[in-house]
C-alpha positions in Angstrom: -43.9 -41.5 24.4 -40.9 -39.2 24.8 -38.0 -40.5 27.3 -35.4 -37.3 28.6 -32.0 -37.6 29.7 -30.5 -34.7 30.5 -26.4 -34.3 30.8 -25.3 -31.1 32.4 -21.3 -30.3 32.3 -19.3 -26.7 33.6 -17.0 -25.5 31.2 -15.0 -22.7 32.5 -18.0 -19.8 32.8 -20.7 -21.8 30.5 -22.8 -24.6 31.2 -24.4 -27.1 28.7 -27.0 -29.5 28.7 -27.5 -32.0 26.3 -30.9 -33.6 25.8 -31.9 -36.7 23.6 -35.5 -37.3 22.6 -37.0 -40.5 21.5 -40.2 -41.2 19.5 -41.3 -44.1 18.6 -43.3 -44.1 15.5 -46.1 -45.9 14.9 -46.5 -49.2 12.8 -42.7 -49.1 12.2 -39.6 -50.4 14.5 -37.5 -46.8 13.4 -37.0 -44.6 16.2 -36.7 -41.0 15.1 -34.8 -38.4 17.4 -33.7 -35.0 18.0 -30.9 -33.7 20.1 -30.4 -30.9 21.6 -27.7 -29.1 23.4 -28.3 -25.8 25.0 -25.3 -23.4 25.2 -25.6 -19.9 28.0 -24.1 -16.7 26.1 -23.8 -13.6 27.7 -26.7 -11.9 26.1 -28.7 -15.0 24.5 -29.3 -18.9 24.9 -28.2 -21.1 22.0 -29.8 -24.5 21.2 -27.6 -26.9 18.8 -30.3 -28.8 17.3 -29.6 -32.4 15.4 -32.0 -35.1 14.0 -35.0 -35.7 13.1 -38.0 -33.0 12.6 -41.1 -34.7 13.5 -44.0 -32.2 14.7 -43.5 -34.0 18.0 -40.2 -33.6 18.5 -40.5 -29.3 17.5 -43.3 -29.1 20.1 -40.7 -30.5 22.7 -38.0 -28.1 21.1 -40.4 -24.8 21.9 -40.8 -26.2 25.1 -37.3 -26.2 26.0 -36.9 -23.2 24.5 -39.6 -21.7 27.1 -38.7 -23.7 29.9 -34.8 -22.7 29.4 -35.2 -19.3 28.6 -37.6 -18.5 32.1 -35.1 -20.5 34.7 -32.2 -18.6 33.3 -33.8 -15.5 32.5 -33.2 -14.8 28.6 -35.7 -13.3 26.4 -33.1 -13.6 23.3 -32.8 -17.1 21.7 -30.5 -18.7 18.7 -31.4 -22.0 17.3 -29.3 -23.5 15.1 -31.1 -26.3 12.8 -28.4 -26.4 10.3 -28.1 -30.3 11.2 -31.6 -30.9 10.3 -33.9 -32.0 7.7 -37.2 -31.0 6.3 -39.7 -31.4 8.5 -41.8 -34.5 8.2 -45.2 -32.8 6.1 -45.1 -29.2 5.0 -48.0 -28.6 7.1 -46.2 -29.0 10.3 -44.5 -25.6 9.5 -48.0 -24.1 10.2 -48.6 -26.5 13.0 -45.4 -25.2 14.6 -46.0 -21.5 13.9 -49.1 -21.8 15.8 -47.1 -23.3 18.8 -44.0 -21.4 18.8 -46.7 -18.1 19.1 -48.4 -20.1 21.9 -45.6 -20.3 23.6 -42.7 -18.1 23.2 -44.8 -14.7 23.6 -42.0 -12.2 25.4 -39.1 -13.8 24.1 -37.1 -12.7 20.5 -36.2 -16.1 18.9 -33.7 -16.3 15.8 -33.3 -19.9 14.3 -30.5 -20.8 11.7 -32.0 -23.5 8.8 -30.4 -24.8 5.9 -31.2 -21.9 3.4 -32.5 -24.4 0.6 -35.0 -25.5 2.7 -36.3 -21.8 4.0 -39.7 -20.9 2.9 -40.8 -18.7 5.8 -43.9 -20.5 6.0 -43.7 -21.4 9.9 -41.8 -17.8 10.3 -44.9 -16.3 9.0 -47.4 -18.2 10.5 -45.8 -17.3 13.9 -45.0 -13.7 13.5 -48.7 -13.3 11.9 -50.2 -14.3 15.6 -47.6 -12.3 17.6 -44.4 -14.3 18.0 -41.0 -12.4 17.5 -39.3 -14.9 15.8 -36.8 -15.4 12.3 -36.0 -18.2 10.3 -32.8 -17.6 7.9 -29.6 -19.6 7.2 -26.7 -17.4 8.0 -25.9 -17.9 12.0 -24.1 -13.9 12.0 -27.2 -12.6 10.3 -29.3 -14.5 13.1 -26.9 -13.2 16.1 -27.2 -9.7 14.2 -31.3 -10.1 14.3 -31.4 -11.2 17.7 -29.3 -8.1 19.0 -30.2 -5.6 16.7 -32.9 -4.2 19.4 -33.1 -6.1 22.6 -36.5 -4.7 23.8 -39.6 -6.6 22.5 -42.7 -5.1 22.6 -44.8 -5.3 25.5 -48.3 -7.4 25.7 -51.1 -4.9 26.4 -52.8 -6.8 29.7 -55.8 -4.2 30.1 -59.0 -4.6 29.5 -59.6 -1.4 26.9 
């Protein structure tokens, strides 16, 4: 069971929201959780990402992703994850492949990890079922990525 609270504050021309997440993990009194702040750019979204990397708490982190990027009308995204961890299993990086191509079709995402830690694994699981989306660990070669070509290809819709 997730609970959401949501700050948002103006600062000059950006706005931020904060969100917290809360698991609770079963069989154990621990509470795992991931926050995320979302930051407006003039050409992209970024989301500051701290905590804990259950497969739970990425699902709600692509959904934020999608749910942000359509009210304020981006199609370019950064995520920095350079204050995370490993995920919880290994597999989870296909798990969340799967759902980041699920769910952010149309939009380029870019997400900054802790390099040691990088083994392209949920990248290429995403990228192999259509997702535009990069996992390195240098933020500039990220922004560079993200804004190297700002048209994505377009989804054929016909029936041919």
């Amino acid at each position: 069971m997730f609970q959401k609270q949501w700050s948002i504050t103006s600062h000059s021309n950006r706005r931020r929201i904060a969100a917290q997440f809360y698991s609770n993990v079963r069989q154990k009194e621990v509470v795992e959780s991931l926050h995320i702040e979302i930051q407006e750019e003039e050409q992209y979204l970024i989301a500051h990402v701290s905590g804990a990397l259950s497969l739970e708490n990425l699902k709600e982190l692509v959904d934020i992703v999608e749910t942000e990027s359509k009210k304020r009308g981006y199609d370019l995204f950064l995520v920095d994850m350079l204050r995370t961890g490993p995920p919880e299993k290994e597999m989870d990086r296909f798990y969340i492949g799967e759902y980041v191509a699920s769910k952010l079709r149309g939009l380029k995402v870019a997400a900054v990890y802790p390099q040691e830690l990088i083994n392209k694994f949920a990248e290429n699981t995403a990228v192999n079922r259509g997702a535009s989306l990069t996992v390195v660990g240098d933020r500039e070669q990220a922004i560079k990525w993200l804004l190297e070509s700002q048209s994505l290809p377009r989804q054929d819709t016909s029936d041919a």
